[in-house]
Wavefront OBJ file of the C-alpha trace (Angstrom):
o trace
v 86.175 72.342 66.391
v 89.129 71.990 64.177
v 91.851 69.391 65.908
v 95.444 70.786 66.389
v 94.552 73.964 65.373
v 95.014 77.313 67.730
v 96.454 80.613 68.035
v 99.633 81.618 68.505
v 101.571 84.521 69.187
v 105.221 85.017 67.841
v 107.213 85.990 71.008
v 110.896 88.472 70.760
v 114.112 86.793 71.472
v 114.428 89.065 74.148
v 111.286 88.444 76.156
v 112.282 84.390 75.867
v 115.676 85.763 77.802
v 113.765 87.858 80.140
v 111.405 84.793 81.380
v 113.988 82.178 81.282
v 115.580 84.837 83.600
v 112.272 85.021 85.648
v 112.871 81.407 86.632
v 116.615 81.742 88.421
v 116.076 85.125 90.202
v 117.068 85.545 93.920
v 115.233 87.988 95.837
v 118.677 90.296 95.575
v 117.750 90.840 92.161
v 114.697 92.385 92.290
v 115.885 95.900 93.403
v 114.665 97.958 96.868
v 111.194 96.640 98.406
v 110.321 100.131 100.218
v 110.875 103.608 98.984
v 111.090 104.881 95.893
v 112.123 102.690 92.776
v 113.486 105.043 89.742
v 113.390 102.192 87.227
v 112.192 99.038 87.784
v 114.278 95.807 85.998
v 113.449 94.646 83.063
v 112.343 90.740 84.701
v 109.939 92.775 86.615
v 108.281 94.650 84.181
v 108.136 91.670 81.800
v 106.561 89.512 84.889
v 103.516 92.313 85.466
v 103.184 91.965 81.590
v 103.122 88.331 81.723
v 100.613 88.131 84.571
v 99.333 91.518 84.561
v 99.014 91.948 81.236
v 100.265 95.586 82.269
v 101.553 97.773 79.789
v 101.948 101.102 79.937
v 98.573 102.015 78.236
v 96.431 99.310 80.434
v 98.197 101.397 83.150
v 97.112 104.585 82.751
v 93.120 103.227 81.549
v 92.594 100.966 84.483
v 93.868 104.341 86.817
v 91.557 106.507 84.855
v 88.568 103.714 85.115
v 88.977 103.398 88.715
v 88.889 107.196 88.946
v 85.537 107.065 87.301
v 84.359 104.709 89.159
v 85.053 106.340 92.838
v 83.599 109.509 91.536
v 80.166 107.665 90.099
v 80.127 106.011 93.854
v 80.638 109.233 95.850
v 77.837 110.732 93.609
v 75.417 107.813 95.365
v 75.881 109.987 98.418
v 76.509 106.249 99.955
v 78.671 107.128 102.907
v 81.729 105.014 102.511
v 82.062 105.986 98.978
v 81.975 109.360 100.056
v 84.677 108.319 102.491
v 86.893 106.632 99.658
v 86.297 109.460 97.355
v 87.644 111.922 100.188
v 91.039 109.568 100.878
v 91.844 109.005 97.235
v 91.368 112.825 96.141
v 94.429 113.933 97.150
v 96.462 110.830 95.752
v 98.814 110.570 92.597
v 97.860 107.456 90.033
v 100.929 105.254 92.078
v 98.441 105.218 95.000
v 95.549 103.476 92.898
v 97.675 101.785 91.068
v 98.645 99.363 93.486
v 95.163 98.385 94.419
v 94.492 97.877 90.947
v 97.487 95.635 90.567
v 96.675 93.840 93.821
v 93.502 92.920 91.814
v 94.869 91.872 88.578
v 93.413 95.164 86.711
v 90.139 93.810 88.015
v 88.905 97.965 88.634
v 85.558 96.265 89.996
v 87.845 94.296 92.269
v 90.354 97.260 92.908
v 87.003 99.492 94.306
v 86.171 97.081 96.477
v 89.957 96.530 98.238
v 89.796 100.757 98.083
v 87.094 100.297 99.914
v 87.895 97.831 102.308
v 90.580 99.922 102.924
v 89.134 103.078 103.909
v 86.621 101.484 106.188
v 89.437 100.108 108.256
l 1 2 3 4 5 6 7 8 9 10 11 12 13 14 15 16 17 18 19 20 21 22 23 24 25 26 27 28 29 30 31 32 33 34 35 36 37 38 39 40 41 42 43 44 45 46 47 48 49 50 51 52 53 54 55 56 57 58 59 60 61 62 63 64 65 66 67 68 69 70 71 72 73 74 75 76 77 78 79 80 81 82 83 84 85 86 87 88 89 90 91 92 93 94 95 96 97 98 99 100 101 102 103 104 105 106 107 108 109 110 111 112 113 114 115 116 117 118 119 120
């Protein structure tokens, strides 16, 4: 093991703004809690890619994986995951998308809130 030595990774002027930003935000700043959000701030988006390590691709794979994986359940014939493939068939990407979120992008983890939720 080399001493000193490690990886780094050059980061924008802009994203240095955004999380020194992250740091003196009230909870006025962060926009409306229920309903409908048509763009979210710029600190928020920067802290789910920070801690998320959401982008906008991750987004759409860990839906798509999560997908998957309730339809490979509900083919067990087990009968919650039949139950959890029946609630989330009818749901847009948003709906997964917070359990996946709620999980860290963990879809394992996500499934298992999903189904935790269905069953009660």
């Amino acid at each position: 093991m080399s001493d000193g030595v490690g990886t780094f990774r050059m980061v924008p002027e802009e994203e240095q703004e955004l999380r020194a930003q992250l740091e003196q935000l009230t909870t006025k700043d962060h926009g409306p809690v229920f309903g409908p959000c048509s763009q979210l701030p710029r600190h928020t988006l920067q802290k789910a890619k920070d801690e998320l390590n959401e982008k906008e691709e991750t987004r759409e794979e860990a839906v798509r994986e999560l997908q998957e994986l309730v339809q490979a359940q509900a083919a067990s014939g087990e009968e919650l995951a039949l139950a959890v493939a029946e609630r989330v068939q009818a749901r847009d990407s948003a709906f997964l998308l917070r359990f996946i979120r709620a999980r860290k992008f963990d879809v394992g983890r996500a499934y298992e809130l999903l189904k935790g939720y269905v069953n009660f």
